[in-house]
N, C-alpha and C positions, 0 to 999 in steps of 0.2 A: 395474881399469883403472889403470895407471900415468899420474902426473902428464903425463910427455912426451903422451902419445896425450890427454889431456883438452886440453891447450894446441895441440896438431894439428887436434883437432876442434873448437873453438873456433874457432880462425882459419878453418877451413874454410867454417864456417856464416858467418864474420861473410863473409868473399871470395862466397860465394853467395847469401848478402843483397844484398852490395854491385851484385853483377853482375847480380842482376833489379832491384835499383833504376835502377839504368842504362841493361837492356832495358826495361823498362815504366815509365819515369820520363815523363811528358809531354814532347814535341820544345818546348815552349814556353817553357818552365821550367830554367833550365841548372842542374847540382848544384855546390857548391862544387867538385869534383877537375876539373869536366867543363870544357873549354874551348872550348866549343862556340859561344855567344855570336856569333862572321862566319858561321857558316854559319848560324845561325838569324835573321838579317839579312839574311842574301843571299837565302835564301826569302822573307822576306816583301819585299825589293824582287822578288823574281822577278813574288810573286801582283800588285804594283802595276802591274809590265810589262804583266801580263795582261790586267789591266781596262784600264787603258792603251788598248791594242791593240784594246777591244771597240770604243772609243770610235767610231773610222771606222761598223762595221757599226751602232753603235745613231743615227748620226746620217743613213744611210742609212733606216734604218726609218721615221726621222722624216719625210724627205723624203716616201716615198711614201705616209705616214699624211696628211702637208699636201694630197698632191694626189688623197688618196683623199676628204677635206674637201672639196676646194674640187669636185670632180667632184660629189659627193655634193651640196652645197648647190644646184649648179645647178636642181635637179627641184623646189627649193622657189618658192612664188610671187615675184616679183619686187618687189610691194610691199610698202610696211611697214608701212600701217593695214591694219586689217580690214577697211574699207569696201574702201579701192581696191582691197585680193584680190578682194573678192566681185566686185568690176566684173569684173576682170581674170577670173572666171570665168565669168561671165556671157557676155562675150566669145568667151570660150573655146568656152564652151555655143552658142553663136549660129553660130561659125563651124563645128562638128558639124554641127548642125543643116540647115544651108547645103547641106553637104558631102553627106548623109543626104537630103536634101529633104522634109524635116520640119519644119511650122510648132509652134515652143514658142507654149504657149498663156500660162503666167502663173509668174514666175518671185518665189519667194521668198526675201529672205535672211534666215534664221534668224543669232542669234545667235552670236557666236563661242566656242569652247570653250578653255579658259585650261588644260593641263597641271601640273597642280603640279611633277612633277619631271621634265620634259622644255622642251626651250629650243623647243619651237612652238606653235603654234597652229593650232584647225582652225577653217574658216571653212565650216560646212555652206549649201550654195543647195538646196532644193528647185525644180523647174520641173514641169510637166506638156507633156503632149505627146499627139497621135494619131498613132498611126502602122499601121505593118503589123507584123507579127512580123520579118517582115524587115529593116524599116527599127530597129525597137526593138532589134535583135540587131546591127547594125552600130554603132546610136550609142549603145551599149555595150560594143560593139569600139574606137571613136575614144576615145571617154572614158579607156577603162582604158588605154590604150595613147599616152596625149598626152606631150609633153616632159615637161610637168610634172608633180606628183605628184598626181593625181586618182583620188581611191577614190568608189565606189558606196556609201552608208552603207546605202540604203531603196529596195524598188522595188515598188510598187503596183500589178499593174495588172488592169485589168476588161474584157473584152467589151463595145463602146457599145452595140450593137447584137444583137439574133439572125438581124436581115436581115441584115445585112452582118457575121459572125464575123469577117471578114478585118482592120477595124477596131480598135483598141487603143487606150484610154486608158490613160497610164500616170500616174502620178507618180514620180517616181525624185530621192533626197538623193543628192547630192554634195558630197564634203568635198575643200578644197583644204587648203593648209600654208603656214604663213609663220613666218619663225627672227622669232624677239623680241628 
């Protein structure tokens, strides 16, 4: 191999070094020859345009996340101690009852339950009741279905009688919700 062709192939190699450093060079990074530096500027104001631009839609999400809140909060009880919930469910309980024409025999408030990692609390009532199957199958219906957020926790119930099957003593927990 003559000198000429070793300095040919030389330069060749260093030219197709040079030219995949260039094709595979990171877009981030500009090479000394490269004068690239405003257009890798102008991208990254373009990607700012872009978030920019999200802003409208993500303050939009917001909006309907607040009114997805505030809709949401209505179902919780409207007091703020424990006691006045249990009233207000008691209440609640009575005007069922009414509705049903079911006399509640004896109504208990249990304790309230404290959530460690959630912002409510349940405020369980037990009552007892006779009713029909009927009437215990409707004011199970009013219950689970009231404004507010009323779950069935417990439902007990016995035959009083074998003369009258028709008859029904129940007891049934119910837990109401109140934000902390």
């Amino acid at each position: 191999m003559t000198k000429e062709r070793k300095y040919i192939l030389i330069f060749g190699v260093i030219l197709l070094l040079m030219g995949a450093a260039y094709r595979f060079w990171p877009e981030n990074y500009s090479l000394p020859w490269r004068n690239d530096s405003l257009v890798l500027k102008q991208k990254k104001i373009d990607k700012y345009h872009a978030i920019v631009k999200q802003k409208d839609a993500v303050e939009k999400h917001l909006r309907r996340l607040d009114k997805k809140v505030t809709a949401s909060s209505k179902v919780f009880l409207k007091r703020n101690t424990p006691s006045l919930a249990a009233v207000e469910i008691q209440n609640m309980l009575s005007k069922i009852a009414q509705k049903v024409e079911v006399s509640i025999g004896r109504i208990d408030i249990k304790k309230e339950i404290r959530h460690k990692d959630r912002d409510y609390i349940s405020i369980p009532v037990n009552f007892s009741m006779i009713s029909t199957t009927r009437q215990m199958r409707d004011m199970i219906y009013y219950i689970e279905s009231s404004q507010k957020l009323l779950k069935i926790v417990k439902v007990n119930s016995s035959v009083r009688s074998k003369k009258k099957p028709e008859q029904i003593s129940s007891s049934i927990t119910v837990e109401g919700y109140i934000l902390e």
